[in-house]
N, C-alpha and C positions, 0 to 999 in steps of 0.2 A: 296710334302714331303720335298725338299729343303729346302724352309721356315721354317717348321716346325725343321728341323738338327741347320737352324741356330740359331732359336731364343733357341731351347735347351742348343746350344753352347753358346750362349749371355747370357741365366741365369743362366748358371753355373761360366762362369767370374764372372759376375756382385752380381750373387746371391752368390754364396760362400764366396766372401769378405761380402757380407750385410748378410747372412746366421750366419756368426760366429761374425761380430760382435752386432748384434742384437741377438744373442747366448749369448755372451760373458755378454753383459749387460743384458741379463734376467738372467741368470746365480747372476749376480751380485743383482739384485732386489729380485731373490728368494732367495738369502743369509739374506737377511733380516728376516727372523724368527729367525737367528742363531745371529746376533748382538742384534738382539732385542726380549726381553721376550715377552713382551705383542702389541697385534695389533695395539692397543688405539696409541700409541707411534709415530705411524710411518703417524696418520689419517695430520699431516701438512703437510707431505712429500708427501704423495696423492693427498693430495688438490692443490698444487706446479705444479706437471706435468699432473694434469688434466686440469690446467692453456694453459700449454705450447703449446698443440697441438692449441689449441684457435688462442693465438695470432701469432705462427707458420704463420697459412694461412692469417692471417692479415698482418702480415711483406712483405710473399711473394709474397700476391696476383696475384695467377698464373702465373705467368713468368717461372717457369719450364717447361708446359707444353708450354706456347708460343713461347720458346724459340726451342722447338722441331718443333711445326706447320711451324712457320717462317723462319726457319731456310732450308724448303725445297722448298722454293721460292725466299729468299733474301741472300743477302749479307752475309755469318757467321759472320765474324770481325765486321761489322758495325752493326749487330744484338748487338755480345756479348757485345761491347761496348756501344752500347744504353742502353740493360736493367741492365749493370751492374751498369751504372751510377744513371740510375733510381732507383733500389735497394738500393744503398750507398746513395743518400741521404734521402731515405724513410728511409730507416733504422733507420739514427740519428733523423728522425721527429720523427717517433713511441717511440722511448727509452726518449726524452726528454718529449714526451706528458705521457709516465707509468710513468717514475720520479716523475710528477710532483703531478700526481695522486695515489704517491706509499701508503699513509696514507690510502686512500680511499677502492684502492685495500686491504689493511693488514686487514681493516676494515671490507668489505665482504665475505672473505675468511676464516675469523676467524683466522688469523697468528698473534695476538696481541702477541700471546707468541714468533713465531720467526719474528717478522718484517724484519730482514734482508732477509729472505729468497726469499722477493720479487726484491728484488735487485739485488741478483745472480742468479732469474729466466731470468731477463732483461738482463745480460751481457749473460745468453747460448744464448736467444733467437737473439741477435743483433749479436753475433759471429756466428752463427751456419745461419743465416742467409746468411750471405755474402758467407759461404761456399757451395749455392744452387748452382748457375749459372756454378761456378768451375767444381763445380762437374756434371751438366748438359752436360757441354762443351767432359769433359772425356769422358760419356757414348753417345753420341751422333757421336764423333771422332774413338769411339773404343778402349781406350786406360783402359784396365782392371786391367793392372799392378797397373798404377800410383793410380788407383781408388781403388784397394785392399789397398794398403801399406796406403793412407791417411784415410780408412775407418777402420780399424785395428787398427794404431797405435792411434789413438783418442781414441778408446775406452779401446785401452791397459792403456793408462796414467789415465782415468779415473778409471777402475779398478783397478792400483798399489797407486793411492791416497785412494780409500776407503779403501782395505785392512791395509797400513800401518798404517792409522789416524784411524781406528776401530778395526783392529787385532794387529798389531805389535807394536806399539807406547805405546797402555793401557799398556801392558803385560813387555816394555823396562821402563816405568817409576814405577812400580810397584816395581819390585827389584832397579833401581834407578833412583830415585826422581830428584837428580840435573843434570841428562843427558842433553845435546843439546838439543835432540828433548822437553823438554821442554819448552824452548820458542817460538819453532813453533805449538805446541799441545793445543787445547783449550777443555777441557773435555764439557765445556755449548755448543760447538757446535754441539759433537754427531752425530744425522745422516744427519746433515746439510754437513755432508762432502761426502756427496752421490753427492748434488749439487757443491759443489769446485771443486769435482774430474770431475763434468760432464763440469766443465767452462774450467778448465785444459785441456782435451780431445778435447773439441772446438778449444782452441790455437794452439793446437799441429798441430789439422787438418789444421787449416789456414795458419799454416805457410809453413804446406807441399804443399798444392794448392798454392804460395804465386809466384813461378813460373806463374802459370795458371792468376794469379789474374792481375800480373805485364802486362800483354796482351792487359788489355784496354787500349784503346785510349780515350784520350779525344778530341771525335767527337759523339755528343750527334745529330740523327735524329729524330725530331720532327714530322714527317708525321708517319716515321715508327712506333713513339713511340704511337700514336693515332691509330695505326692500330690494334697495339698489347693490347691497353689497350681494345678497342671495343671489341676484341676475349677471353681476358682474365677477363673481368669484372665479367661475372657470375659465370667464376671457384670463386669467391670470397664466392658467394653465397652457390655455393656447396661444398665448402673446410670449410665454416665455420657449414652449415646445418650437414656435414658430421663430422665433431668436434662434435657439438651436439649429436648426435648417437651415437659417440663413447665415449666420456668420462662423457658426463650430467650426468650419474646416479652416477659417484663417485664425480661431483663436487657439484652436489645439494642434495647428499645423506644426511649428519647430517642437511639439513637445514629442510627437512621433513619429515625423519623418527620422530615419537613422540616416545624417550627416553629423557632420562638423558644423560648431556653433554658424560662424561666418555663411557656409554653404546654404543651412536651416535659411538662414535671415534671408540670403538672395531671393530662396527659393519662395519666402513667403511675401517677398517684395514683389515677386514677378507673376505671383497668384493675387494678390490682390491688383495688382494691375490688368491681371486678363479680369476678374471679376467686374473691376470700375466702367470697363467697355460694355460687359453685358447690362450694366444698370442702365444704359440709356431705354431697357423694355421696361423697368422699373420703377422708371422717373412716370413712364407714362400710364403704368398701373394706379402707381402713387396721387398722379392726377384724376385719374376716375375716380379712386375711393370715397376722393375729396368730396365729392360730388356723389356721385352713388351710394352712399350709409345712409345720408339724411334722406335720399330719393327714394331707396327703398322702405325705409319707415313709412313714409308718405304714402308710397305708390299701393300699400299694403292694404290698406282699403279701398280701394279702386276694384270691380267686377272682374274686372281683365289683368291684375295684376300679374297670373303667373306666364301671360301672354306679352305684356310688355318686359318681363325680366326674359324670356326667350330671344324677343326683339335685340335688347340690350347684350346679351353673353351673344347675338350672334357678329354687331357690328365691332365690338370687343375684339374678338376672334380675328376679325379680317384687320384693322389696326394693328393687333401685334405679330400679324404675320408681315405686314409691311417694315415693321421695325425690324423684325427680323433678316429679311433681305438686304433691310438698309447697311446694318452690318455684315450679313455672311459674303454679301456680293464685291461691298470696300472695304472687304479686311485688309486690301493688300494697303492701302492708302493709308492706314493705321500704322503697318509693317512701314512704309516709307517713311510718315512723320517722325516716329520713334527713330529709324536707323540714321534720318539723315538730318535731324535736327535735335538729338539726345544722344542714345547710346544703344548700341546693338543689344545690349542685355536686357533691356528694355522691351523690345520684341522679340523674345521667349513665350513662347506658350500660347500665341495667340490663335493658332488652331483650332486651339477647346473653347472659344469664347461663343462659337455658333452652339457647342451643347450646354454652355451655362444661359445663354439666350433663352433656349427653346425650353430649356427648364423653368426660365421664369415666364417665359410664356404660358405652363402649366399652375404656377405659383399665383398668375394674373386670374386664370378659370378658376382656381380654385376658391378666390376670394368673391368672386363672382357666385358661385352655388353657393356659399357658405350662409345666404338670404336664408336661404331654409329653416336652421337653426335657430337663426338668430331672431326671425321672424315667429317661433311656433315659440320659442325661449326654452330649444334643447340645446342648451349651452353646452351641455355636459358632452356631448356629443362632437362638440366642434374640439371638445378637450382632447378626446377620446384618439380622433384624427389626428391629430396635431400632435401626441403620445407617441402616435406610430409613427408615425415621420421622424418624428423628434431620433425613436430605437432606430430606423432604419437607417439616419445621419449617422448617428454613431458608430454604428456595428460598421457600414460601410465605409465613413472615415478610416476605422481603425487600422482595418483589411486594408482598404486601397492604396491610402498615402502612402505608408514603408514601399510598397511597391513599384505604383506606378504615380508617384510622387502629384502635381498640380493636377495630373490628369484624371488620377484617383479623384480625387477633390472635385470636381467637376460632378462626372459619374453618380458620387452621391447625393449631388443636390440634383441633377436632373432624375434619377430613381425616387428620390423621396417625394417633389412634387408630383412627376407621373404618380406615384401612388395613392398619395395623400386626395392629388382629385380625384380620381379614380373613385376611390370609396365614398369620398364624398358626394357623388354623382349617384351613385348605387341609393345612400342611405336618404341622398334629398329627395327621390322618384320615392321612395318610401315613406315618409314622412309629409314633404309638399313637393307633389308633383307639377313638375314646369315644362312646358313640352317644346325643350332646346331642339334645336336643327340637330342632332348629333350627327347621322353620316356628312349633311353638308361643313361639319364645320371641323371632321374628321378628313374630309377630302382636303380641304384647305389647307391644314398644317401638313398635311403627308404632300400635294403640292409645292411648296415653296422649299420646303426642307429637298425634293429631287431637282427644284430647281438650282440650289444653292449647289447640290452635291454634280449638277450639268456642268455650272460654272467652274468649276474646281475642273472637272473631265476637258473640259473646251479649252481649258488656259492651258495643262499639261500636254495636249497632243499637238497642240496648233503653237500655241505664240505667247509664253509664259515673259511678258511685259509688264508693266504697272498702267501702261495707257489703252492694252487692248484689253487687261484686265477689267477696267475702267468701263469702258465702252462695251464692254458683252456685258457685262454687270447692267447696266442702264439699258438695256434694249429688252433683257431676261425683264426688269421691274417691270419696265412700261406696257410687256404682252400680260404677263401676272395682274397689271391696273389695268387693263383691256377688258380681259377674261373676267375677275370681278363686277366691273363699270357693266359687263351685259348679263352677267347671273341676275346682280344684285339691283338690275336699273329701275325697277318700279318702286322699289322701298329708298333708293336711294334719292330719285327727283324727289321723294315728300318729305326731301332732311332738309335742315336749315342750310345755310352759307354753296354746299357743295350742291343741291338740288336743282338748282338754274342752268347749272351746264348739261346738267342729264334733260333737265323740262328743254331746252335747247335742243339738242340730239333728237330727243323724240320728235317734234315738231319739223 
């Protein structure tokens, strides 16, 4: 249970800083119904950072993770400086090879109307790059402070640029026209200032690592650097297959739904809109991993480790079943703020956001067994996965959207992760056997998911409200935190922070 206190105490550093500001910027992206009337509007800006995760895993190709593996064998210093150097100058290879190609790109993407946009996609992705290994180094060292305040403050500057250049600047030259901020205000850029703020936010962060950064050496190891690329070659495979699952259906969406342009655009405004609500399970995965990459490295030689990773996929489990509620139970509240403080077309589609949920709920498990692989270094394996998934997006994009348009889109990202873990599960009992809760933790998700599907039953027969909605929603959680609070109460009093109310209870 040690393990388990500390990696708690590791994603609460770690995850709290990444919790709030991956908060703070969905925060900022569901603002967007509120600068902008209609969905259509916003289908460039989708198309933009359905880009970025892409070339993200192409920039970095694996070296976060290698830099964890390698790091508990070799040299630190002569690591960080290897891959940093490696990195810096891939980096300026990748941005001069999209330069060159930026026509090309503007051209498949449909950005004729913002071509710059792909310009300032290239400077996040090249800034935000360099800030991996930095920020690798922190979480690896321990150092949660300096990893809060750089993770924060990036995303602080980028949300005081959008609000200014979209709330306060319109509203300051409205009453006057010849202000200052007029010649920094450009009205044709719009929500392009979502990306400035996010290139802004990059700088900020870089300069705050720029300590961390000043560390390399130039002493570039060539044996090492062929060891690390052998280990990290296939993460390339499954960071890119895994882009594929995640974002394909919003970046090939208007290219095969059969509408009309304008329609296409709504349609993909109001899909990435239901998508942004499911990311709130995502933000919370996102904080585990933070946390949990380097722990698993660690935990790896420990006697008990595939006991403590059991421990860990099972309080995992019951977390994102929470989150999941928290959603399926006030969707209506979503449905309200949308209709009654934006715009009805805004709340479209939010139906399917409980199965894009419970799909990343499967996307969360999966990252969780992927230990196996990673840990024995059958990378090629994790590739393998991540392939299937990757065909299964596709073929099922392809079929679905013409069809059954947003919902389609749904469908295939919660198939691909069921299956992707799935196999994954099969192939890590084969390789490094962990001996997960499986029926308990197969009860749990089929639990909450008939809870959610109760809630829907009880509002339709009785009293379809937004306040009785509300209030059966809240009573549904609190038996579901009941009913766990006595499964799980003897593992639970031995956790950090929550543990005093259960030692409490008992007594």
């Amino acid at each position: 249970m040690g393990g388990i206190k500390k990696l708690a105490g590791q994603t609460l550093w770690y995850g709290v800083p990444t919790i709030a500001s991956r908060f703070l910027g969905y925060l900022m992206n569901m603002a967007l119904p509120f600068f902008i009337a209609m969905p259509e509007k916003t289908a460039d800006l989708v198309q933009v950072y359905s880009m970025i995760p892409f070339l993200n895993v192409l920039y970095a190709y694996g070296m976060e993770t290698a830099y964890f593996r390698f790091s508990q064998t070799h040299d630190k210093e002569e690591l960080y400086s290897t891959l940093s150097i490696s990195l810096f100058f891939s980096t300026i290879f990748f941005s001069l090879i999209l330069l060159i190609c930026s026509s090309w790109i503007t051209s498949i993407a449909d950005l004729s109307n913002h071509p710059e946009y792909v310009y300032w996609m290239i400077a996040i992705i090249a800034i935000d790059n360099l800030n991996t290994l930095p920020f690798a180094r922190l979480r690896q060292e321990n150092r949660p402070k300096k990893y809060a305040l750089a993770r924060i403050a990036g995303i602080f500057a980028n949300i005081a640029t959008v609000i200014l250049f979209l709330g306060i600047v319109p509203a300051i030259l409205k009453n006057n026209p010849t202000s200052f901020w007029a010649k920094l205000y450009n009205p044709e850029t719009g929500i392009g200032y979502y990306l400035l703020g996010n290139i802004l936010g990059s700088v900020v962060t870089l300069l705050i690592l720029w300590t961390d950064i000043k560390k390399i050496k130039l002493r570039f190891n060539t044996f090492l650097w062929k060891q690390v690329m052998k280990y990290s070659s296939p993460l390339i495979i499954v960071g890119m297959g895994g882009m594929i699952n995640d974002v394909l259906s919003r970046l090939i969406y208007r290219h095969v739904v059969d509408l009309p342009q304008q329609q296409a655009d709504h349609e993909l405004g109001v899909f990435a809109n239901i998508f942004r609500i499911a990311l709130l399970i995502t933000i919370m995965i996102q904080a585990f991993r933070m946390a949990a990459e380097p722990f698993f490295f660690n935990q790896s030689k420990q006697e008990n480790a595939q006991h403590t990773y059991a421990r860990v996929m099972k309080f995992f489990v019951i977390a994102c079943c929470f989150l999941f509620l928290l959603i399926g139970l006030f969707l209506d509240v979503f449905k309200w703020i949308f209709v009654s403080f934006a715009s009805k077309s805004w709340a479209e589609g939010l139906d399917f956001v409980p199965l894009l949920a419970l799909g990343n709920i499967f996307l969360g498990i999966y990252y969780n067994l992927s230990v196996w692989y990673k840990l024995t270094d059958k990378n090629k394996y994790g590739a393998y996965i991540t392939i299937l998934g990757a065909i299964i997006t596709i073929l099922l994009n392809v079929l679905l959207i013409p069809k059954f348009h947003y919902g389609g889109a749904a469908a295939a990202t919660f198939f691909c992760y069921f299956v992707m873990m799935m196999v994954s599960y099969k192939l890590g009992q084969k390789y490094y056997p962990v001996p997960y809760a499986k029926k308990k933790l197969t009860a749990y998700i089929v639990l909450v998911v008939i809870i959610y599907l109760v809630h829907i039953l009880i509002n339709m027969l009785i009293r379809d409200t937004l306040w009785f909605s509300v209030i059966t929603g809240m009573i549904l959680l609190y038996l579901f935190a009941r009913f766990v609070g006595k499964i799980e109460m003897k593992e639970l009093a031995s956790m950090p922070f929550i543990g005093k109310f259960y030692k409490r209870n008992k007594n």
